[in-house]
Every structure is written in C-alpha cells, then in structure tokens.
N, C-alpha and C positions, 0 to 999 in steps of 0.2 A: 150371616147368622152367627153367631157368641157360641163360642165353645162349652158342651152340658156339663163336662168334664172338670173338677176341681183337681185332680192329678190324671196326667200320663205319663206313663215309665216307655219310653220307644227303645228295642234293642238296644236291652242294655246286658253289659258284659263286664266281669266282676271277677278281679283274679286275686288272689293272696300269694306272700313270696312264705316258702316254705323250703324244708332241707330237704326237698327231693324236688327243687328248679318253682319255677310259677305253677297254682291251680286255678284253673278254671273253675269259680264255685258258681257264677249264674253267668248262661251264654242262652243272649239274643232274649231276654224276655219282656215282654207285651204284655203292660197293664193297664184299666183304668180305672176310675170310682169317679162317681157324681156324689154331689152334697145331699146329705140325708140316705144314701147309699151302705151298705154293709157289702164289702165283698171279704170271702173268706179264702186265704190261701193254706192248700193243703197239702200233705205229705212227711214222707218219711224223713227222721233225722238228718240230714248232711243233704236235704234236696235243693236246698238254694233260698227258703221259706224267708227265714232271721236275714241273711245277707241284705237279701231284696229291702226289706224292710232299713236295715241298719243305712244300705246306700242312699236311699231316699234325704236320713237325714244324715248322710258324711260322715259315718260314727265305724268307719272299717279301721280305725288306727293305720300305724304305719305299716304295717305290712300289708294294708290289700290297698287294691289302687282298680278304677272304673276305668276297663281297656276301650271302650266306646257304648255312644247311645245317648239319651235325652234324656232328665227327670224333670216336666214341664207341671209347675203350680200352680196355677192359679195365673196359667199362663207365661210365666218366666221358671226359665231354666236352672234349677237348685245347684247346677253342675259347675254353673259359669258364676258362680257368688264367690268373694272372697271368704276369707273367713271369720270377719265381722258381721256381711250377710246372712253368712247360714247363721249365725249365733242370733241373730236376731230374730230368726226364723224359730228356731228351734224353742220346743215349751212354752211358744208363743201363738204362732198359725197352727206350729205341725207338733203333736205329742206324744210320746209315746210310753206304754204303760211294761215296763218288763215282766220277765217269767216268773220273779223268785223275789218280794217285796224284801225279805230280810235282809238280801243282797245288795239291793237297790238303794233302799231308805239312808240315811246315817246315824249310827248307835249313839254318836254322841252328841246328837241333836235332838232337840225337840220337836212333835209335829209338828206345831203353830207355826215355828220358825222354817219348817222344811216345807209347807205348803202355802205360808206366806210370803217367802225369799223369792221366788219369780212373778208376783202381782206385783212385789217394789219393786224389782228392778225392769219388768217391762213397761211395766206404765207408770213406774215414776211416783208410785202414791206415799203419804208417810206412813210409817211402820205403825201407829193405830190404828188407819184407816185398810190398810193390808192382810192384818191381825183379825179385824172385824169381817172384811171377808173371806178371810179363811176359813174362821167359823162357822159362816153360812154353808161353804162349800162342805164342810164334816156333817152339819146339818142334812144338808142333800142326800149325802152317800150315804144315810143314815146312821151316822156315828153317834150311839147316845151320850146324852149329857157332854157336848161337842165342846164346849167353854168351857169346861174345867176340865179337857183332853188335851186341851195345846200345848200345855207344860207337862204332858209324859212322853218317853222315851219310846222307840217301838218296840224294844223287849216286852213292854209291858199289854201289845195289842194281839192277841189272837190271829193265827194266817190270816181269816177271812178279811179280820178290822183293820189290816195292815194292805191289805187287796184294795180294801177301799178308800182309804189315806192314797195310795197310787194314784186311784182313779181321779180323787179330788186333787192331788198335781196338775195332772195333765187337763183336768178341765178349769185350771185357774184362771187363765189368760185367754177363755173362751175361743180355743183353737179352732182352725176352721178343718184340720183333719186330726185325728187318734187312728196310732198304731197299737197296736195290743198285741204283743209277741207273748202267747200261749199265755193266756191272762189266770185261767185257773188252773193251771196245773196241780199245784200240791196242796190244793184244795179238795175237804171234800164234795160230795155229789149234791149236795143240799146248797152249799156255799155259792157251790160253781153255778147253779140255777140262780140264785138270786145274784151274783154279779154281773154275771151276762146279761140277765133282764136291763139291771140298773143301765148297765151301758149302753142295751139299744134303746132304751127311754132315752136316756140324757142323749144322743148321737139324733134319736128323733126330734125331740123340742129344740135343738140349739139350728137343727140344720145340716149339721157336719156330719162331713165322712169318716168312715170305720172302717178300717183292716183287719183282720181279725187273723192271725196267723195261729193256726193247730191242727194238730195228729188227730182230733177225736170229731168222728163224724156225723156223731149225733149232735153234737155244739152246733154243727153248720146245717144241718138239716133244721134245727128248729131258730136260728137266727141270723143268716146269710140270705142276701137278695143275689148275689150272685157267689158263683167259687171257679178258682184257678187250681186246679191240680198241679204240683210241680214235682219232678223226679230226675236225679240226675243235673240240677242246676238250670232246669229247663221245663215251660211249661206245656204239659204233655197234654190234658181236656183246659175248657173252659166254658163255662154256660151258667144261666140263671139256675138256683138251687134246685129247683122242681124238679125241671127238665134233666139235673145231670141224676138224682137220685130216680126219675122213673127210667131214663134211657141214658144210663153210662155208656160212652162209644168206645173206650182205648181200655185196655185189658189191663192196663197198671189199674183205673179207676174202678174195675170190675171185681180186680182182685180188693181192692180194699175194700167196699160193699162186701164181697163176699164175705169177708171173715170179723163181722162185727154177728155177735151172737144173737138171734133173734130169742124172744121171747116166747116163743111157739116151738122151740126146739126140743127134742131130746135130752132130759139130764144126760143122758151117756153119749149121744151124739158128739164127735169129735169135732175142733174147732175148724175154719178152712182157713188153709195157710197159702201165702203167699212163699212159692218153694225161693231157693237161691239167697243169697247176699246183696245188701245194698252197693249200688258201684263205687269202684275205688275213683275219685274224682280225677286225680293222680295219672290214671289210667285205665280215660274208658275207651268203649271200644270205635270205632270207626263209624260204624253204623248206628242204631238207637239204643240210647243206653238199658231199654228196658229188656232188650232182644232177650239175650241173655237166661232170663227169669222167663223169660215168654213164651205158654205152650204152643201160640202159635206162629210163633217168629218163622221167616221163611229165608229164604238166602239175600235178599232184597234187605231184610231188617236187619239184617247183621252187616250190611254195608256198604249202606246208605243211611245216611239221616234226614226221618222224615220231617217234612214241612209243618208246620203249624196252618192246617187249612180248616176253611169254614167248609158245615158238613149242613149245616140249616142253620133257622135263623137266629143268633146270635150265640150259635154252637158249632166252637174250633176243637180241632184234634189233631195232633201230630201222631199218625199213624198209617201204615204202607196199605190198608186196604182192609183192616179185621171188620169184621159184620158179626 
C-alpha cells in the first residue's frame, strides 16, 4: 500500500553551536501532513516551531547542524540530498512563506522580477513567458491592476499586498508543500482573515500540503485539519483540530486554551496566565520541560521525560498521567 503521506519528519534532533556549548532547539520530533492537508504547529516563542520548519528545507546556517532522524518527501530523504538537491528542491516542490515580507522581499528589486526569477530558473522558461505568469500568479492573490504592479518596488505595497506577493512566490513553481512560518503576524485582523482564507483555497485546489506555523489559536481553530503543539523543542499534544480544542489532554495545551479571552467574559475579568518562564533550552531540566510551570507536576514530571504516547485515536501526548 503507497504511503498517504507527502512529508515525514521521524526523530528529528536539531542543535545550534552557541557561546554557552551546543543547544538542543528540537529533540526527537514526529511529524506528518498528507497532500491537500493543513497541519498547524503551535507554541510559544523559542518552542522549536521556525527550526522544525527551517530543517525541513536545510536553511539552519552554519551554526545549527540535524544530530539525528529522517526528513522523508515525497518519499526520499531531504537529509541525504547534496546541496544541489535541496536547491532544486527548494521554491520549487517545497515553499515557504516568512514572518515579516519587508524582510523577505528585495528593496531593490522589482516584484515581477522577484516572483518571476524562480519560474526561469526552475523550469527553464524565457523571461516573457515568466513575466506573463507571474502576472497571473498577482492576479490570483488578488493584487489589483497586477500588470502595471511588476515594475514597483515593495516599499510601495501595503503589509497585507506585500503578504501576498509572498504567497504568489512560493506558489510559482506549483509546490507540492508550503510552509508558512507565522504568515500574518504584523498584519492586521482583517488582512490576516482574508490571507489565511486565500491560502487554504489555493493549498485546496492545487492539492498540496500546508504547514502553518503560529502562536494565535484562533488561526488554527478556524483553519487547521490537524495541530502539533510543541514546547520546549519537543512535541508535547498532537491531534485533529476538533478534538484537540474540545479535549486538550496536556496541561501546557490547557493552559494556552485557557488564556485566550473569550467573548462572553467579564470587562473586568482578569486574564488567565500561564505562571512561570519559558525554559532556558540551554538548560532544561531532566525531566519534562513543562514540570516546572505545572500546577500539577508530581516528582515523576520533574524527572523523567515523558514519552509522546497515543491516548486515543489519532491523539498523542507526552504526559506522566494528568486527567
């Protein structure tokens, strides 16, 4: 029977050199997505989210280095590619869209040329025939009057129009996956609604898988088929979106539920916090890194590290026993 699976990430382990020795930024993590799939990875800054992602396509620089595990594509191992392979790969099968477009883009290029520049070079076509669908692709994302857009600069496009210039990158080369590392962040709430739509349209019609990496947990509640929680470099729940927002199992996930402010609340009602510090990766502790923060950590969570086990069906949790 063919594997449903368009990526598997198998225990994978992910260290950076750093002036206080090697960090462990993601240890032992388990993923999948199938094509036409959204999974959304979530958690708090320095969890392991971006890494995860960045390993996928080989983008750690030189200071981080994959201590072990598998990144299998579409059946072959992204791990074992030279470095001609992955480049072949990249902006081509696999895409991905960053946090902060102004960062991204180049000021002193033009769009045409920045979303036209990987349909020449991967498939080879002349720079008319490139040009013209690039056009198309601004068309898409609905960039108005797209044809007389190609020759402006990004200074001159609005966050949201420069969000979407991303998205028509990364869907040039009719990728069979897109990563999306916190796609709307410094957008506002209006924007972020209609970008997210656009992407799970275009990710449905094309077929392809979606990653969807962010902190904000309404994003994944109204557009994730599945989500990973990860804390600590490590993923702590995992389950189909429903299920994890009607029955969170691990107290990390509880707590973030908790403290999103519902609409039925109290103006004066205080917010619920999640007490304690994110862990220093540097130096965590022996047993689960959430212990710590955990009203109900026992002596067992402080030192032991729990397993990532299935709790029902297709819902894992790495946690000593909480109910």
């Amino acid at each position: 029977m063919s594997n449903p699976n368009l990526l598997e990430v198998e225990d994978l382990s992910v260290s950076f050199r750093t002036d206080r020795g090697w960090v462990r930024a993601v240890d032992s993590v388990n993923l999948h997505v199938a094509p036409g799939e959204t999974l959304a990875i979530v958690g708090e800054s320095g969890s392991g989210k971006s890494v995860t992602a960045l390993s996928i396509l080989r983008l750690l620089g030189d200071s981080g280095q994959v201590d072990r595990g598998r990144i299998l594509f579409d059946g072959s191992d992204l791990l074992e590619l030279d470095d001609a392979g992955i480049r072949k790969i990249r902006g081509d099968r696999i895409a991905m869209i960053f946090q902060e477009p102004m960062s991204s883009l180049n000021p002193v290029l033009t769009i045409g040329k920045q979303v036209a520049e990987p349909i020449q070079l991967h498939r080879g076509l002349p720079w008319s025939v490139a040009l013209e669908h690039a056009t198309e692709l601004l068309r898409k994302v609905a960039i108005p009057d797209a044809e007389h857009r190609l020759g402006d600069y990004p200074h001159l496009f609005s966050g949201g129009m420069r969000q979407r210039v991303m998205i028509a990158m990364a869907l040039a080369c009719d990728p069979r996956l897109i990563i999306a590392d916190e796609p709307t962040t410094a957008l506002d709430v209006t924007v972020q609604a209609q970008i997210l739509a656009l992407l799970k349209d275009l990710t449905r019609e094309t077929n392809s898988a979606l990653i969807l990496i962010t902190h904000d947990l309404g994003v994944v509640a109204r557009y994730a088929d599945r989500v990973a929680v990860m804390y600590g470099g490590r993923i702590v729940e995992s389950a189909p979106a429903g299920e994890l927002y009607s029955n969170p199992q691990h107290p990390y996930t509880r707590g973030l539920m908790n403290s999103i402010p519902g609409l039925d609340g109290s103006p004066q009602s205080r917010l619920i916090t999640i007490e304690g510090q994110p862990p220093d990766l540097a130096n965590l502790p022996p047993g689960c890194a959430f212990a710590p923060r955990c009203p109900h950590a026992s002596n067992v969570c402080h030192d032991q590290k729990p397993a990532l086990e299935q709790i029902a069906e297709h819902h894992l949790r790495a946690c000593h026993g909480y109910e």
